[in-house]
N, C-alpha and C positions, 0 to 999 in steps of 0.2 A: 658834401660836394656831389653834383651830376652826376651820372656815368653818362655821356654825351656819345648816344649809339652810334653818328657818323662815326667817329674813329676808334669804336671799338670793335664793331661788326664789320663794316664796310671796308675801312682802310684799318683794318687788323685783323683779324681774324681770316678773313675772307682776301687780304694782301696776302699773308703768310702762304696758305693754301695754295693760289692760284701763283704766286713767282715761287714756289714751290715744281708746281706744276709744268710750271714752260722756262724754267731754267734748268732743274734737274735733267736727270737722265729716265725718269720713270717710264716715259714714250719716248720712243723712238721719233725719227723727226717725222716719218714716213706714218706714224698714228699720228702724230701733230698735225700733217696734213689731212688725214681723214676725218680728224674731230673737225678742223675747219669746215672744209668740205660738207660734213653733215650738219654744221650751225647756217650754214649758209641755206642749204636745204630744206629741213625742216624748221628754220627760225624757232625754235624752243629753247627748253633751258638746259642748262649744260650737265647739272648732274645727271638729266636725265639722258642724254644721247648719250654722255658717256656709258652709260649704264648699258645700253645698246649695245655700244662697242669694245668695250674690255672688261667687263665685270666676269672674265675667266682667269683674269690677272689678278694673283690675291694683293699684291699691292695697291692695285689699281682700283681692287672692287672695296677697300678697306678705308681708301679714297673717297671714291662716290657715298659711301656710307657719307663721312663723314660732312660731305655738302651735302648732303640728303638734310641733315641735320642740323645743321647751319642755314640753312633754306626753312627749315620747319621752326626754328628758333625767330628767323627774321619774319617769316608769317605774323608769326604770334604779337611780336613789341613793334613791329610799324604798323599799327592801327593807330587809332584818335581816340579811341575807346571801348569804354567796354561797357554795358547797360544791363547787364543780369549775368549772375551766378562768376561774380568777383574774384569768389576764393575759388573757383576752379580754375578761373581764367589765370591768377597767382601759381596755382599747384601746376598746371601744365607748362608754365615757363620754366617753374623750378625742374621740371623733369625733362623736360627740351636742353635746358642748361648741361644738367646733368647728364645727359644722352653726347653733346657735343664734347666735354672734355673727359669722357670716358674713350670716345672714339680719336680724339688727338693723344690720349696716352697709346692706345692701342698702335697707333700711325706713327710716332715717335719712337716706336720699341721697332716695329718693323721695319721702320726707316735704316737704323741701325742693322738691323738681322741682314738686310739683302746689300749692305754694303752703302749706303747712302749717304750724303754729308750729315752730319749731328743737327737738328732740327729744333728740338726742344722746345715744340708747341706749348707742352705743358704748364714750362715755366714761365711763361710771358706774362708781364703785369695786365695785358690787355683780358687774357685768360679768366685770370684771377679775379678782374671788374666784373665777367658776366655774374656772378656769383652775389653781384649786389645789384641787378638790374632789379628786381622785385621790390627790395627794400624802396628804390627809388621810384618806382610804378605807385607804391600805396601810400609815399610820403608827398608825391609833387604830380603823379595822373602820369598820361601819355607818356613816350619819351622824345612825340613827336612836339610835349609844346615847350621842351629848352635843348638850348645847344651851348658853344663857349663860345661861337662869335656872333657879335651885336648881328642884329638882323629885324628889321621891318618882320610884322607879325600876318602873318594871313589875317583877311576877314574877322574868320572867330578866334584870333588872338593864338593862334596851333599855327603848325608850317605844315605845309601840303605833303602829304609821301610823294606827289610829282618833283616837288622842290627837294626833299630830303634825296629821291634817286639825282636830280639835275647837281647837286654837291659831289654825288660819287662817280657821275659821267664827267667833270669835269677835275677829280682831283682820282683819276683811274689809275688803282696802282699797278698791272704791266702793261707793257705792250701787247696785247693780245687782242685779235681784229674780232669787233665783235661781243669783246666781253661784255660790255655794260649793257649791251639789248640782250642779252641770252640768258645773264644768268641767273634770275628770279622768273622768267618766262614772259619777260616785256614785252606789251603787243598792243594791239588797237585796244581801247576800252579797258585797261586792263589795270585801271591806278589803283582803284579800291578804293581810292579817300576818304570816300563821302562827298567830295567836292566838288565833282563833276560825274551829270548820267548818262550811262554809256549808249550810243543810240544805235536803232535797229541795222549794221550795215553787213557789208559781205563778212563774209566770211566766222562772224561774229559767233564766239560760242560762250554760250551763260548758262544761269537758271531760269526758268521765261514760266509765267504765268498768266494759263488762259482756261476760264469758264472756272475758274477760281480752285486751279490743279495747279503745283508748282513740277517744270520738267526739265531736264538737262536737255540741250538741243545745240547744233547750230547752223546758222541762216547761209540759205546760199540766195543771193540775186542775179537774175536773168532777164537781159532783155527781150520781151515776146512781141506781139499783135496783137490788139485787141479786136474786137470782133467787126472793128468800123478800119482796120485795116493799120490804125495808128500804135507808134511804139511805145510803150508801157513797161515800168521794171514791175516784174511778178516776184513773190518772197515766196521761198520755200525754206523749209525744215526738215532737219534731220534729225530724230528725237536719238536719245541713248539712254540705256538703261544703266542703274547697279546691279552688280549681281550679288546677291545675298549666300552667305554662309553661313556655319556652325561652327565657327573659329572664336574660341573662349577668350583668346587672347587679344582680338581686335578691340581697340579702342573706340570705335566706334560702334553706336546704337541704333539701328539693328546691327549686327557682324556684319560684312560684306567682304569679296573678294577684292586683294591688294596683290600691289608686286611685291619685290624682297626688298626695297626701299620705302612701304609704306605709302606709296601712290593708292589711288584707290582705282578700278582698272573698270572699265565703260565699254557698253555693247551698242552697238547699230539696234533700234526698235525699227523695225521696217524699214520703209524706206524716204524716199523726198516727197513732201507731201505740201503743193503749195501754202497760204495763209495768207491770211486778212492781217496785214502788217496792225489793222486796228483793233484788233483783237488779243492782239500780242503784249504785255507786261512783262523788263527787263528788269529781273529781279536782282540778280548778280552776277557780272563778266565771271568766266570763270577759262582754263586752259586747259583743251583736253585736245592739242592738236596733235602729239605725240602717241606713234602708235608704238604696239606692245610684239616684241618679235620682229619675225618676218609677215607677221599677219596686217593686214590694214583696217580689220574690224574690230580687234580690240583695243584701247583707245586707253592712255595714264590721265587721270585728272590731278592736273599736278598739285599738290597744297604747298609748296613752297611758297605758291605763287602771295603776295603781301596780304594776309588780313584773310586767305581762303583757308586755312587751317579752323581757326574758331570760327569764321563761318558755318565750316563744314559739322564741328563738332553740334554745336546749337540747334542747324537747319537741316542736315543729313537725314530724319524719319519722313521728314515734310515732303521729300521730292519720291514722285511717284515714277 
């Protein structure tokens, strides 16, 4: 049988969590309203603002782990595919897997310790299912190309991750404003499918290659003068760098510097620097609107975000 990822990730795992979160008592109603308040703000994804604003709460930061994680799991299995090094792209689910129900045990015990309703993440048969999402990735591909309701097939015979999130915005398990554009870092260009390319607009931030260098950047547009007195949009860029470490434990090649949630953490490289929009190659939307602190120059690129995890792992030496 499937494990048919809408309702084991989306409306399970990620239901649990989240009417966890805004029924409980774990915030207060008055942080309730400041999460709001900052999604509305920063439009990003919610592990990570949370991560902003209470990861001094060891409940709360034991929490965010565990969307961290959950986020890093959904990266991985809503892609279309996978075209080289198989058996890693198998072994990182198994440990992404692994990562997420080690941290719902941990959450389920603390649940308990601080006086909480009994939870019992652990034991839920939806739990149990990730534990055969691999089996069913190497016996049937994707898990974007079956589901258990009849359903008209995309183009190449796959359902779009546009169409698999358009299931979860429309079968949303709380009331909570906002949730379904926030919490994988929903944004302009940002489906990943394969099935649509994302095009050069404001605000837009990717992987962009030009004079055949791949760079993190992103586009701001302005309307100028040109030199005959007419209005014209001029494109500009803001490059950002990785910062590279000596951290044995990073999983990524070269080591670089992350937060404590495994984000990978981006600098400003100078400054805005016009460009020949035709010069410019969109390699990959990616989310790095979210900054780190109180600082606005250091920057999370999220890998929650759908399909940027094994991107990231594959194409990470390439960006200079």
């Amino acid at each position: 049988m499937h494990v048919e990822i809408l309702h084991i990730i989306p409306l399970g795992l990620t239901k649990y969590l989240m009417t966890f979160l805004w029924k409980q008592k774990m915030l207060t109603t008055s942080e309730k309203g400041r999460l709001q308040e900052a999604l509305n703000s920063y439009k990003s994804f919610l592990p990570g603002i949370m991560s902003k604003l209470f990861s001094d709460k060891p409940l709360a930061s034991l929490f965010i782990k565990a969307l961290h994680a959950l986020g890093c799991l959904s990266s991985l299995v809503y892609m279309h595919g996978v075209n080289r090094c198989f058996d890693y792209y198998i072994a990182q689910i198994k440990h992404a897997v692994t990562d997420v129900t080690d941290l719902l045990f941990q959450l389920d015990v603390q649940i308990l310790q601080k006086g909480f309703s009994k939870q019992d993440f652990t034991f839920k048969p939806k739990v149990h299912l990730l534990h055969h999402i691999t089996d069913n990735i190497v016996c049937f591909g994707s898990v974007l190309q079956y589901k258990t309701e009849n359903e008209k097939p995309a183009g190449n015979g796959t359902r779009s991750v546009r169409s698999s999130i358009g299931d979860f915005v429309k079968l949303a398990p709380v009331n909570f404003p906002c949730f379904n554009l926030h919490f994988f870092g929903s944004r302009v260009n940002s489906d990943n499918s394969g099935l649509s390319t994302p095009t050069l607009c404001d605000t837009l931030a990717g992987v962009f290659q030009s004079n055949g260098q791949l760079f993190l950047g992103q586009v701001k547009i302005v309307q100028a003068r040109d030199s005959a007195d007419r209005m014209r949009k001029a494109f500009f860029m803001q490059k950002y760098q990785i910062v590279l470490n000596s951290n044995i434990n990073c999983i990524y090649t070269p080591a670089m510097v992350m937060d404590n949630y495994n984000n990978i953490v981006v600098l400003p490289l100078g400054g805005l620097v016009e460009v020949n929009k035709d010069d410019i190659n969109i390699v990959q939307a990616v989310d790095i609107h979210l900054s780190v602190g109180s600082s606005n120059n250091q920057k999370i690129l999220n890998i929650a975000k759908f399909g940027m995890f094994w991107w990231m792992l594959m194409n990470i030496a390439k960006i200079y």
